[in-house]
C-alpha positions in Angstrom: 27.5 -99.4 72.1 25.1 -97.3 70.0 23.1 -100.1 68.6 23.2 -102.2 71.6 20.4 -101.4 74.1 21.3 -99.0 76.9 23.0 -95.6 77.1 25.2 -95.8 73.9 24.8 -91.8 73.2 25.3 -91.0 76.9 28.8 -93.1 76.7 29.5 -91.6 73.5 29.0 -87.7 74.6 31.0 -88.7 77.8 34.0 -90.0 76.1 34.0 -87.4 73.7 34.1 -85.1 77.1 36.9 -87.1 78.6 39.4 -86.6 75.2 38.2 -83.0 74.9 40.2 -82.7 78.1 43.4 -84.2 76.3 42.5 -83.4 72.6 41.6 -80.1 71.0 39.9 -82.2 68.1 37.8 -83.7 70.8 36.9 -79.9 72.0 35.5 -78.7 68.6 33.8 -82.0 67.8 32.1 -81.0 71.2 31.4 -77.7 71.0 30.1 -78.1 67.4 27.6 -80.7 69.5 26.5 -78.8 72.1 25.2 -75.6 70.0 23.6 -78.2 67.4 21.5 -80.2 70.5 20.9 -76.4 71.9 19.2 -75.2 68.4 17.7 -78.4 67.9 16.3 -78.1 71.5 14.8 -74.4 70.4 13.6 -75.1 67.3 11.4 -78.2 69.2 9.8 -76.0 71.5 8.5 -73.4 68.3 4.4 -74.1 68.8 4.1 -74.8 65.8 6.8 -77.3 64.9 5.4 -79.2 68.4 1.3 -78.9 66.6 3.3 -80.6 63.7 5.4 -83.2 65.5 2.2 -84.0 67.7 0.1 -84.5 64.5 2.4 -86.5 62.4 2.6 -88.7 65.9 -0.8 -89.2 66.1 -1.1 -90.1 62.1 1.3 -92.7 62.7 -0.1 -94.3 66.1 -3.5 -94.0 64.1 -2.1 -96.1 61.2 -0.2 -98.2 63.2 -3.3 -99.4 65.0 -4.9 -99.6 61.8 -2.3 -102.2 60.7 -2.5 -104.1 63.8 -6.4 -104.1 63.7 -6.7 -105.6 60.2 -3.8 -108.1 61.0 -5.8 -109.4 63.9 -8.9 -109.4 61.9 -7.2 -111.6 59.6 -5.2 -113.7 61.2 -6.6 -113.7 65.0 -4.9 -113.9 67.7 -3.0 -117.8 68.4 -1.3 -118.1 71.4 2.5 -119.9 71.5 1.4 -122.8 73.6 -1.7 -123.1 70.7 0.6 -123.5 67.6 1.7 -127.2 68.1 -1.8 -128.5 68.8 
């Protein structure tokens, strides 16, 4: 379900929850889990990893709407029902 659209990691932690109940495999696999989500949840909030995170965001919307500025300067906008005609 992962690439498919809709909750494929929410699926995935809840199965591994289900077998952790039968499975001590399963338990590890989500223990190991939990403590890497909870330092990867701490280390987001540090200010300055968020000043980073926020700047390297807005570098990329910033070249994205370069790209999609020159595109359209290019080749304008045609709509579908234009393209046959």
């Amino acid at each position: 379900m992962l690439p498919l659209p809709g909750p494929g990691w929410l699926v995935i932690f809840a199965g591994m929850a289900l077998w952790g109940t039968e499975f001590t495999w399963a338990q590890r696999v989500l223990g190991w889990t939990r403590r890497r989500v909870t330092e990867a949840t701490r280390r987001a909030m540090d200010p300055r990893v968020r000043r980073r995170n926020i700047a390297l965001f807005a570098a990329g919307v910033t070249v994205c709407a370069a790209a999609l500025t020159g595109y359209l300067y290019s080749y304008g906008v045609v709509l579908p029902w234009e393209i046959g005609g």
